[in-house]
N, C-alpha and C positions, 0 to 999 in steps of 0.2 A: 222140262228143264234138264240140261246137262251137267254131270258131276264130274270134278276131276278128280282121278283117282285117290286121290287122297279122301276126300270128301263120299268118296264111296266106300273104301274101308271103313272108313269110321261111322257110317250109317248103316252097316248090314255088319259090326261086329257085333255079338248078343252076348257069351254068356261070360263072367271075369273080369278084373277091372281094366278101364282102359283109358287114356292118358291125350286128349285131344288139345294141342299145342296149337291155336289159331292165333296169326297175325292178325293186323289190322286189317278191315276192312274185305277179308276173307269168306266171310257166309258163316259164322260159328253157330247163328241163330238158325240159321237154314240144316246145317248138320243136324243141331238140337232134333229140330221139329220133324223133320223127314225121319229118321232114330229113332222116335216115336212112333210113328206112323208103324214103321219097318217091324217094332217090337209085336204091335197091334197086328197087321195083319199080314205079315207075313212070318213070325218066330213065333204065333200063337203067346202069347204073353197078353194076358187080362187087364185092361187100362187101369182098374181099382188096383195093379200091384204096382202101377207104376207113380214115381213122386219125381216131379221137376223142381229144382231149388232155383231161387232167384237173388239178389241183393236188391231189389229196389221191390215195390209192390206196383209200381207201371210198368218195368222191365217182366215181372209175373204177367201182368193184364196184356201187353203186348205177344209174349212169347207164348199165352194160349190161346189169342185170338189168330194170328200165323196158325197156329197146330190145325184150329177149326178150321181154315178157309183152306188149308188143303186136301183135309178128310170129305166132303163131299158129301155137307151135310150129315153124316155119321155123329152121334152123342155120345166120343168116348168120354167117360167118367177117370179120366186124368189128374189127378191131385198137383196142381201148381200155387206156389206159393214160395213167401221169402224162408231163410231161416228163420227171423223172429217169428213167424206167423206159424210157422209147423214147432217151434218149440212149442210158443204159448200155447195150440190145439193138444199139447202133452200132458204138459202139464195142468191145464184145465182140467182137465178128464180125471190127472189123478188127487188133485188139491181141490177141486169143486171151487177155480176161481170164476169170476167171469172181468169183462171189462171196464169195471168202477174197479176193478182190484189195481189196475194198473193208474200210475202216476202221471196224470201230464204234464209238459213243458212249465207251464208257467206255477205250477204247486210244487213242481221239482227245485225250480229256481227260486221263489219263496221261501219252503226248508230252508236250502241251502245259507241264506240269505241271513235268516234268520238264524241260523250257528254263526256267521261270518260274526252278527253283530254279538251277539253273547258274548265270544271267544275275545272283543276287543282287537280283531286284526284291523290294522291300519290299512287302510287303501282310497287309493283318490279319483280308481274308477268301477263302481260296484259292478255292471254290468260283465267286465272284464276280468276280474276276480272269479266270479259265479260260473262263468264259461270257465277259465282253463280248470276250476275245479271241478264243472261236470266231467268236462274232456279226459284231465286225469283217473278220476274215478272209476272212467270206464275202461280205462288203458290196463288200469290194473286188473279189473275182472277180469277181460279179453285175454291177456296174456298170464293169469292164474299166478298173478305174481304176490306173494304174504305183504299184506300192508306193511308188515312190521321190515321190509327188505328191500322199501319203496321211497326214492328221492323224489321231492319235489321237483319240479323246475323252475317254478317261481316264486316260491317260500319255504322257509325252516320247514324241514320234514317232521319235526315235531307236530307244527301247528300242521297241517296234509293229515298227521298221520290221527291226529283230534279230532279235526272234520270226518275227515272218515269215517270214522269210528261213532261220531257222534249222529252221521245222518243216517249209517247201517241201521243204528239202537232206533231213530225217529219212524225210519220206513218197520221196520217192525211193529212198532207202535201202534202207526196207523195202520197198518195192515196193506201195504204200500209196496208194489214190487215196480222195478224199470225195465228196458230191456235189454238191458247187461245182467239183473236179473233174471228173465225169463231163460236167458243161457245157463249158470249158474245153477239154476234149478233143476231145469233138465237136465244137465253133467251129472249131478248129484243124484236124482232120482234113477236113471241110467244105471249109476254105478251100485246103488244100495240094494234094487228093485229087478234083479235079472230076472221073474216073471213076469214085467211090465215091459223090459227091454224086449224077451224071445218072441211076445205077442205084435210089438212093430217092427219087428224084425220079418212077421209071418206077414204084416199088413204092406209092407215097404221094399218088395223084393229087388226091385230094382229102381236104381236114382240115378240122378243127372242134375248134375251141377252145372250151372253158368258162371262166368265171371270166376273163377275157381280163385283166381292169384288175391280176390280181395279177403278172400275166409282168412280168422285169425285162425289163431291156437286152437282157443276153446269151442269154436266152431269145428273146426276141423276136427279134435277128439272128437266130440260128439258123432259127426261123419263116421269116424272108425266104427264107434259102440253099434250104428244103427246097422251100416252097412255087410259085418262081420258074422257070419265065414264065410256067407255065400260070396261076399266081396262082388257083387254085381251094381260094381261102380263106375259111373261115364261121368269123367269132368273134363270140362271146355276151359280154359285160361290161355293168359299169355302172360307169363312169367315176368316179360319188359316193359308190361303194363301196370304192374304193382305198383302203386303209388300211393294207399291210404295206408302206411307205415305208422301214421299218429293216430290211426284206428286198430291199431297190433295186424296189420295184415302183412306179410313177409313173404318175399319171392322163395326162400326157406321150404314153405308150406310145401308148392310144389313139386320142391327135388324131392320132402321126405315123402309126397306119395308112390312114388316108385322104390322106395325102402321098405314102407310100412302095409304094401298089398304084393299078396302074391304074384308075380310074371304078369308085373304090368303091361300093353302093347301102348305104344307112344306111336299118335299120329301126327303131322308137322302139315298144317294149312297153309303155307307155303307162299299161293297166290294170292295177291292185294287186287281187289276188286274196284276199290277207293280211289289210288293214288295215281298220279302221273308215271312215268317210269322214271326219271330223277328225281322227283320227291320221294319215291320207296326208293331205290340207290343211296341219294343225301339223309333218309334215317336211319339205313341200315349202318350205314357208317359209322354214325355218331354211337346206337347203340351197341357197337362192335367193340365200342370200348368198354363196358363194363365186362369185369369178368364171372360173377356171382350169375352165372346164367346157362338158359340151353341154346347151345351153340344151332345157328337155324338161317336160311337164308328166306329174305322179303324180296319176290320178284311181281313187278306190276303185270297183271292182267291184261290192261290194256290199251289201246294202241296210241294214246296220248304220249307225247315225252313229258311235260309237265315242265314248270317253270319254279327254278328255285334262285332267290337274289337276297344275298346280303347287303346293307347297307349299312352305311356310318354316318350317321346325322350329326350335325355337333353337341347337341342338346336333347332336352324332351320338349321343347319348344319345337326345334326346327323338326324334330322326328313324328308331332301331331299333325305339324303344317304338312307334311310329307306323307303321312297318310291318308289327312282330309283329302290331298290332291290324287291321291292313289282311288279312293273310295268312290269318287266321282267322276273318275274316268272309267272305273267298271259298272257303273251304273249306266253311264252316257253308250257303253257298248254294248247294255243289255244283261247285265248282270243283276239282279235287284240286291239290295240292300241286303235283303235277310239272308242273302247267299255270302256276304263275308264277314268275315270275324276276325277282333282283336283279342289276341289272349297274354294273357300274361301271370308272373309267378305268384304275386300276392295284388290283394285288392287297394293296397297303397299306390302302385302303378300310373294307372290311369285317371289320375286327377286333373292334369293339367291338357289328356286328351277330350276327355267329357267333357269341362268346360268349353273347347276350342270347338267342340262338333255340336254346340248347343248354339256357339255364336253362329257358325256358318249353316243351322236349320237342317243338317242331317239327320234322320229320324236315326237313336238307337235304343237297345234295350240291355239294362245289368243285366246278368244273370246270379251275379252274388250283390248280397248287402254290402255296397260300397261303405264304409263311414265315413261320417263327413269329417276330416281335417277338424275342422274348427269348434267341434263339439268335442272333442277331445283333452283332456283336464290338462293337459301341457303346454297347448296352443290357446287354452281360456284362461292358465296364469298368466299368461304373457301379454293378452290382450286385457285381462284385467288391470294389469302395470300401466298398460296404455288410456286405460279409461283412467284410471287414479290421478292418471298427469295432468290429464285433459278435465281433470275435475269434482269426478265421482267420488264422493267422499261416504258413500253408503256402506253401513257396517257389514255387510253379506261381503262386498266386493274386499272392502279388507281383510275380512276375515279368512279368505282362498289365498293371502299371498303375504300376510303379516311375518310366516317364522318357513315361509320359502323364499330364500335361505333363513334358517334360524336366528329370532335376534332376541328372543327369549322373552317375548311378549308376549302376556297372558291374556285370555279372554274376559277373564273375571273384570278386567279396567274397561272393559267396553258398553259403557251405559247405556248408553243414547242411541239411536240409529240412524246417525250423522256423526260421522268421525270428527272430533278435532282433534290436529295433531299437538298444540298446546297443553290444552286439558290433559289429555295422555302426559304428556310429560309431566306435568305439575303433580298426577297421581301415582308418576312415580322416579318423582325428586332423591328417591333414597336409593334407586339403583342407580349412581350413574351410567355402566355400562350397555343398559338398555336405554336410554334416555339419548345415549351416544349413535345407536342403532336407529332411532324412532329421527333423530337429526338427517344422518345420512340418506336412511328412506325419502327424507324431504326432500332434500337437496337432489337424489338420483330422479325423483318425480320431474322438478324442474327442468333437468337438463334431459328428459325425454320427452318433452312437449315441444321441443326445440327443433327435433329433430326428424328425418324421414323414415316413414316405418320400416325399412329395412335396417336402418342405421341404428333406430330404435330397439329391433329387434337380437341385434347381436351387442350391442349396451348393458342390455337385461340379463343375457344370458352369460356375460364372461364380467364383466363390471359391475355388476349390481348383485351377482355370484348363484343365479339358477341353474345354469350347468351342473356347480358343485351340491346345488339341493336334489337334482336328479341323481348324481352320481352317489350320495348318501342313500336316497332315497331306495336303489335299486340295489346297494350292495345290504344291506338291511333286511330285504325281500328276497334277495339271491337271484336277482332279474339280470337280464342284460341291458345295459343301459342303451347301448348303439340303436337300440327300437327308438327309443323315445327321440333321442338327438337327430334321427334321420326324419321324425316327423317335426322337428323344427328347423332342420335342413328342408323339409319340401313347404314349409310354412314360408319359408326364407325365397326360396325359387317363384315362389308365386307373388312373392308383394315386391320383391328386388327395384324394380324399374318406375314403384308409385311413389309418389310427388307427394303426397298428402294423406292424414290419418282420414281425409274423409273420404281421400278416394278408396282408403282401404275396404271398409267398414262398409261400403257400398256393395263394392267384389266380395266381399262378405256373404253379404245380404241376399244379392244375385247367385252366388253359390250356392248357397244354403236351399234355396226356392229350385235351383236347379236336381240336385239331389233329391228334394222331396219327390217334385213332381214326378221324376223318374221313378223313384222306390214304390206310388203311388199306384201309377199305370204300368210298371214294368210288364205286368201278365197281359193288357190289354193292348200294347203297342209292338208296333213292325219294325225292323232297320237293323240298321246294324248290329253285331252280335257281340257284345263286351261280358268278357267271362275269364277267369280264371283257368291254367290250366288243367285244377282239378276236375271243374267242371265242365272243361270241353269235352271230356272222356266221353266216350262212345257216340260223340258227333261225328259230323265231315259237312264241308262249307267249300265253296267255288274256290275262293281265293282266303287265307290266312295271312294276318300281319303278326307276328311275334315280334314283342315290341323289350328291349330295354334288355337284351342277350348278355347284357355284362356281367365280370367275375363279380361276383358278391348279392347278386339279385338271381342270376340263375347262373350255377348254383347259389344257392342263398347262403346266405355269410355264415347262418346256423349252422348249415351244416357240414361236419368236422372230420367224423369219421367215415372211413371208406365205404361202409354202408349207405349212411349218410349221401353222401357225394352221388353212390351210385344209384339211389333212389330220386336224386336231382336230377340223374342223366336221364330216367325213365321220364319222369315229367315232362322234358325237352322231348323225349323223342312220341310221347301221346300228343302234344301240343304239334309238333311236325306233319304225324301223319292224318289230323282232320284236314289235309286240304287235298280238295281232289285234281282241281287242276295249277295252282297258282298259289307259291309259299314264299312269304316276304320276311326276312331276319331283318329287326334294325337292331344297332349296337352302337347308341350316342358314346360321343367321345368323351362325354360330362354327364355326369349325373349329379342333380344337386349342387350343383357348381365347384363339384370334385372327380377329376380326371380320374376313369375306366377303363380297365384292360377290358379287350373284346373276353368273351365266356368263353371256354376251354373246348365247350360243347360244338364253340362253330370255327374255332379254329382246326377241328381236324378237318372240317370241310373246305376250309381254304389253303388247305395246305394240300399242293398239289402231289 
């Protein structure tokens, strides 16, 4: 195999740290492993001194099976693995844990759970509570931030800073580490312990990092403590690929390795091995706009021009029907299915394309847990309203929508488990202003049986006054309320044009079975590729659709600050460069049945 200079610098540099800057689609794994090779047998370097770091532990399994199949049969004793996995072999060794000492997912999310409920925090979706406090929890270890200096984003930091506090005391208890712990611990031990440190300093002479731009903070310390003074450091990144910011990972990280290690050498992988030649041109572009970065040019390899087309659909209606038609005309010319992919900025997206690609028998597969709309506690108050009208007089059902909005009706009056709303009243003849409320409620029941579920649907939420229980409901929590309302804006887009609560309830039904069966077989089935931007990272696919380019979904409305923004643009521009021959922008003119400025991201592309 042939190397281009670049890629041969940086596999025959040996001793000092050095700074491999690879684009997409460049060979970074191939530098890796040949670097290895290079260390082994020809710089005389002992494979036991050598440690490869990975972020995934299939990204480890992958990048040592490559290393084997071009050693030649040879058994170098190469130490690969992720960070967590080389911390935890650390700290084992000096706390005598083993693997019962760590917490899994579903005990982690129990704890938690279980404070939520002690603590009395109100919340109407447990599931989603339990996540952003995992998520938080770990934001803060990763970026070594004092709880006590630490905002929620979606509750009183009081109550954050309680849980915290209170599941640290429980995992000690049980004797329970995570692995934001297993960092954590290693930092600490590192720093307490410099004849534990000098000892893998002596075992770990030289490292290699992949994926470098997703290491946080405390990761990246760590790196200094191990790799320090010999400084025989090689990391591979790409700066404009940093995209897990809500895992403390920061393009940051990168600039300060060239601060923080002696005469760094910076090598710049240059060639895109991937892309079309206007798909590398149309991202370089786009990420030319940010400026928090290393200035670097992406020039395609090879001899393809590549195909890049914006469109403007009117809708996400018209913009699935335009892709099913897209998907089967590269099919019909020999492209399979699992060669193209639809990505997009959040898993809300794609709802009204799944359905459409389920009716027209395209085989595809999530790659993220979609959620279903309709399991959603915002979209099942609403649909509770609608069953109440239509008859349901079951006390569960009343009880999910009795004081949203508040009408100051108690549970204690709920006898029976068959509402009347009579009885109710008569038990409480002495409030009349709840008696006034419990009238109304009647009366709004009525004139929503009357009506078509669309028409029903926006009744409920400005006349019947749920908007205004949402809008309590999140300023209370310190949420943003715009989540919720956009998923009763796409609750809204999807029943708009139904005739009937029975037709709804049906599409319902058929959705619902749609989702499972998908979430069920997703590992076992072919087709099409429906994935997040996140997790398109480190793919490439024949042909990409990026679906829904408008200001407010990418970049996403969250985010605010320039940072922010400019971690939006990286997203857009890993999402661009998985296509190797054939990149489709759509940018409906309506979203939710609210006119869209096209994304910022593809207007410099059309701006001649």
């Amino acid at each position: 195999m042939r190397f281009s200079k670049e890629q041969s610098v940086a596999i025959m540099h040996t001793d000092g740290p050095m700074m491999v800057i690879a684009g997409p689609g460049s060979g970074k794994t191939t530098v890796i492993t040949r670097r290895i090779k290079y260390l082994i047998e020809s710089a005389g370097v002992s494979p036991a001194d050598i440690l490869v770091i990975t972020f995934t532990k299939a990204a480890a399994t992958e990048m040592e099976q490559r290393f084997k199949a071009i050693t030649q049969g040879e058994s170098y004793q190469v130490r690969f693995g992720t960070f967590h996995s080389i911390f935890f072999w650390i700290i084992k060794r000096a706390y005598g844990l083993d693997n019962s000492s760590v917490i899994n997912e579903t005990e982690k999310r129990n704890m938690l759970d279980g404070i939520v409920k002690s603590m009395s925090v109100e919340h109407d979706n447990r599931e989603d509570v339990i996540s952003s406090i995992m998520s938080q929890i770990g934001l803060v270890k990763c970026n070594m931030i004092d709880i006590d200096n630490y905002y929620s984003s979606d509750m009183p930091e009081e109550y954050f800073r309680e849980i915290y506090k209170r599941f640290e005391h429980e995992m000690k208890r049980a004797g329970k580490i995570d692995f934001d712990d297993m960092m954590v611990m290693c930092y600490e031990l590192l720093i307490k312990r410099p004849d534990i440190l000098n000892q893998l300093r002596n075992v770990f002479k030289y490292i290699l990092v992949d994926e470098f731009q997703d290491s946080n903070k405390l990761q990246y310390e760590i790196l200094k403590l191990l790799s320090k003074p010999a400084e025989n450091v090689f990391i591979v990144g790409d700066d404009d690929q940093s995209v897990y910011g809500f895992r403390g990972a920061k393009p940051e990280i990168m600039q300060a390795f060239t601060k923080d290690f002696n005469k760094v050498k910076i090598t710049y992988l240059s060639e895109n091995y991937r892309c079309g030649k206007s798909i590398s041109a149309a991202s370089i572009k786009v990420i030319s706009e940010n400026s928090n970065r290393f200035k670097k040019k992406l020039v395609s390899a090879g001899k393809s021009d590549g195909i890049v087309k914006i469109i403007h659909p009117m809708d996400a209606r018209d913009e699935s029907l335009l892709i099913i038609k897209s998907l089967k005309e590269h099919y019909n010319m020999g492209i399979p299915y699992e060669q193209q992919a639809v990505l997009y900025r959040t898993n809300n997206e794609p709802r009204i394309l799944v359905y459409r690609l389920n009716e027209f028998n395209i085989p595809f597969t999530i790659s993220d847990s979609m959620p279903n709309i309709f399991e959603h506690f915002v979209v099942k108050n609403i649909l509770d309203y609608i069953k109440m009208a239509l008859g349901d007089r079951s006390r569960s059902t009343f009880l999910r929508i009795m004081n949203k909005p508040s009408r100051y009706i108690s549970r204690d009056i709920l006898w029976e488990e068959t509402i009347d709303f009579n009885k109710l009243m008569e038990r409480l003849h002495r409030k009349e202003y709840v008696v006034e409320n419990l009238y109304k409620l009647e009366a709004d029941l009525r004139l929503i049986v009357k009506m078509k579920p669309y028409a029903a649907l926006n009744f409920i939420r400005k006349s019947v006054g749920y908007d205004g229980y949402i809008k309590d409901y999140c300023e209370y929590r310190q949420m943003d309320s715009a989540e919720f309302y956009d998923l009763l804006d796409t609750f809204a887009g999807l029943i708009q044009d139904m005739t009937s609560f029975g037709e709804m309830f049906e599409f319902i039904d058929n959705y619902t079975e749609v989702i499972k069966t998908q979430q069920k077989h997703s590992k076992d089935r072919n087709g099409v590729n429906l994935m997040t931007m996140h997790s398109s990272k480190g793919l490439e696919f024949q042909a990409v659709h990026i679906i829904e380019a408008v200001d407010g979904i990418t970049p996403y409305k969250k985010a605010k600050t320039k940072a922010e923004k400019e971690e939006e643009r990286r997203m857009f521009y890993v999402a661009m460069t998985r296509a190797k021959e054939e990149l489709y922008i759509y940018c409906p003119r309506t979203v939710l049945g609210k006119e869209k400025k096209v994304s910022p991201f593809v207007k410099v592309l059309e701006n001649k």
